[in-house]
C-alpha positions in Angstrom: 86.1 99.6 102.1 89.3 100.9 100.8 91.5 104.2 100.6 93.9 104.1 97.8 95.6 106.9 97.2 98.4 108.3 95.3 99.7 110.2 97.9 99.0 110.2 102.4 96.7 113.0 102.8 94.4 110.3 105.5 98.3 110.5 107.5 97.5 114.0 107.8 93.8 113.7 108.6 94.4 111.0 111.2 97.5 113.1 113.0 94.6 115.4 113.3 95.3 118.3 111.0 91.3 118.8 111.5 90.5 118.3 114.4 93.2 120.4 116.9 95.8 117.6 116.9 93.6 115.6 118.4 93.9 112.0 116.6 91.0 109.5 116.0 92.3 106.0 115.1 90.1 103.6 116.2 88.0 102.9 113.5 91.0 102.0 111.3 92.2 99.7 114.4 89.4 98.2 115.0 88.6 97.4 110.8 91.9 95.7 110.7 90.5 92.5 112.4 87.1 93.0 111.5 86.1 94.2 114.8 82.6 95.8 115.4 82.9 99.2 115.9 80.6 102.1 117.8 81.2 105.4 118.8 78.7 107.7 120.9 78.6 111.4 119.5 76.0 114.0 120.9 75.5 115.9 117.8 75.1 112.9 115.5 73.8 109.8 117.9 74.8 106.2 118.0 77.0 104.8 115.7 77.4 100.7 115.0 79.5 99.3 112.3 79.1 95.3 112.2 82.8 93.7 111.1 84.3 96.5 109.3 86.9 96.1 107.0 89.4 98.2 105.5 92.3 98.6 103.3 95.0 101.1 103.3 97.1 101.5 99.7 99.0 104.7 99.8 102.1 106.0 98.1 103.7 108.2 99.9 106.6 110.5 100.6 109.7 110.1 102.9 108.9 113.0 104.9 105.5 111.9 105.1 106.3 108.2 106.2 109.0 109.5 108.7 105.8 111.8 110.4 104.0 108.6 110.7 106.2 106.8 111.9 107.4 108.7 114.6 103.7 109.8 116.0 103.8 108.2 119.2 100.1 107.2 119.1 100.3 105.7 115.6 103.4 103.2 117.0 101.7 103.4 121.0 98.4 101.4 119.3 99.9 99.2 116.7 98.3 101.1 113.8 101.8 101.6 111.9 102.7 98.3 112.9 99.6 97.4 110.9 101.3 97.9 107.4 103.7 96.2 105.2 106.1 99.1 103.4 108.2 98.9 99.7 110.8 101.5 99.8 111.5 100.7 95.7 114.6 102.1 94.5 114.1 105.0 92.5 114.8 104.8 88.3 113.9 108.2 87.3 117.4 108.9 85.8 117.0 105.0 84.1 113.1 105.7 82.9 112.5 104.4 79.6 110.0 105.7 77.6 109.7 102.0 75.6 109.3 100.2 78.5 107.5 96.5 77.7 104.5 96.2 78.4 102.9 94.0 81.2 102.6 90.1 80.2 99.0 89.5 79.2 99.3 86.5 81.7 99.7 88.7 84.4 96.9 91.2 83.4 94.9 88.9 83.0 95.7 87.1 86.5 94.9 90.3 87.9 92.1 91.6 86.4 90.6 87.9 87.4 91.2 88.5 91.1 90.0 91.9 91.3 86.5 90.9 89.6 86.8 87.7 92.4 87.1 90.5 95.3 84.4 92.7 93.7 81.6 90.2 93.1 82.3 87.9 96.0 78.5 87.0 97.5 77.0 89.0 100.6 77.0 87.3 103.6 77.7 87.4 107.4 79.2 84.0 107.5 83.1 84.3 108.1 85.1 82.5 105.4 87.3 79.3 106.2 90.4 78.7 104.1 91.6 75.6 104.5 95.5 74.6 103.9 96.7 71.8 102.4 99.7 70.2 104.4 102.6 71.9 102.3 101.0 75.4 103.0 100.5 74.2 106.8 104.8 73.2 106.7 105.6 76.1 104.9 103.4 78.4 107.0 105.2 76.7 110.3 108.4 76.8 109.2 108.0 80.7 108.2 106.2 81.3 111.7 109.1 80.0 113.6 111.6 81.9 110.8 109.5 85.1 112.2 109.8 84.4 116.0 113.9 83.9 115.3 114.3 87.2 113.7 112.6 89.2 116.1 114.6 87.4 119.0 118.6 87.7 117.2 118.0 88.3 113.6 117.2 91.7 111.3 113.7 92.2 112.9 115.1 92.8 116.4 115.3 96.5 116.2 111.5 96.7 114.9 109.9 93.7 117.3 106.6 95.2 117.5 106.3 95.4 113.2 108.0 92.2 113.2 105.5 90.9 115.4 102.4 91.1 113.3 104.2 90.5 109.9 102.9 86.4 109.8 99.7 87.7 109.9 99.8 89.9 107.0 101.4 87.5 105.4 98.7 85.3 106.0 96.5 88.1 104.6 98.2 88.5 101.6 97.5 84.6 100.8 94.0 84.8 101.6 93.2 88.2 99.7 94.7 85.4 96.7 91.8 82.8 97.3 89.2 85.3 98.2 85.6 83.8 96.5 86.8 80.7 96.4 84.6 78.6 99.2 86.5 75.7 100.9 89.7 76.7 99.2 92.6 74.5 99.6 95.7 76.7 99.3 98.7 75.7 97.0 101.7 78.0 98.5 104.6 78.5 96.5 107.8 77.9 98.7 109.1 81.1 97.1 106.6 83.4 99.1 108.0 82.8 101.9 111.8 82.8 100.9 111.8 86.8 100.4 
């Protein structure tokens, strides 16, 4: 499953403008791993999710990302520390109207993986990915890159974001073989260099 949104009303639905200021975020905890989920309710009975998964794309304001960042149960649980932000600097006084158009390379690369993600076959096996030995040196050598930057380097001052950040990118190279069985995966050095 998937929330993509334009803008963060879930921030405000999980802070619990709905429900007293009372906050739920299990569910979205638990579907970052894959974890089964249930929940009891009276009204509404048992509840079992088998391995939910979930994705999160919003686009967001300042105001908005500084309210989620500073809930103390959204940082207390890991859920912001969850996410990967872009804080692009803003061209509205450069906008061109001509603007090029996207490379048909790239549309096409895209368009390719979506339809890969959306038609990948049902099943309850977990898939393996498999690296080949540059992506296992690369992946090392980042991992240990990581560890070094939350200890004395720019990640210091946000260790528990820092923490999980070789997972996600991790994710981020997976999401790119996904419906691919036995994939061996060809990393570009220049991934891991930003």
């Amino acid at each position: 499953m998937g929330i993509l949104a334009p803008e963060g009303a879930i921030i405000d639905i999980l802070t619990g403008i709905y429900s007293g200021g009372v906050s739920n975020i299990s569910l979205f905890l638990e579907s970052y791993d894959g974890n089964n989920y249930d929940l009891s309710r009276q009204a509404r009975g048992q509840l079992h999710l088998e391995n939910p998964l979930l994705a999160i794309g919003l686009m967001v304001q300042p105001s908005l990302f500084s309210k989620a960042v500073s809930n103390a149960e959204f940082t207390g649980r890991g859920f912001i520390q969850r996410f990967m932000f872009a804080f692009p600097e803003s061209h509205i006084e450069k906008a061109d109207i001509n603007s090029p158009d996207i490379p048909e390379g790239i549309n096409k690369d895209y368009e390719k993986l979506i339809n890969d993600l959306l038609n990948m076959p049902k099943t309850q096996d977990i898939p393996v990915i498999q690296f080949n030995k540059n992506a296992v040196h690369l992946l090392t050598d980042y991992y240990y890159h990581i560890r070094s930057e939350l200890t004395n380097g720019i990640l210091k001052d946000i260790r528990e974001w820092g923490a999980k950040h070789f997972g996600r990118t991790q994710r981020i190279a997976e999401t790119k073989t996904a419906g691919r069985p036995k994939i061996t995966i060809k990393v570009n050095p220049l991934l891991f260099d930003k």
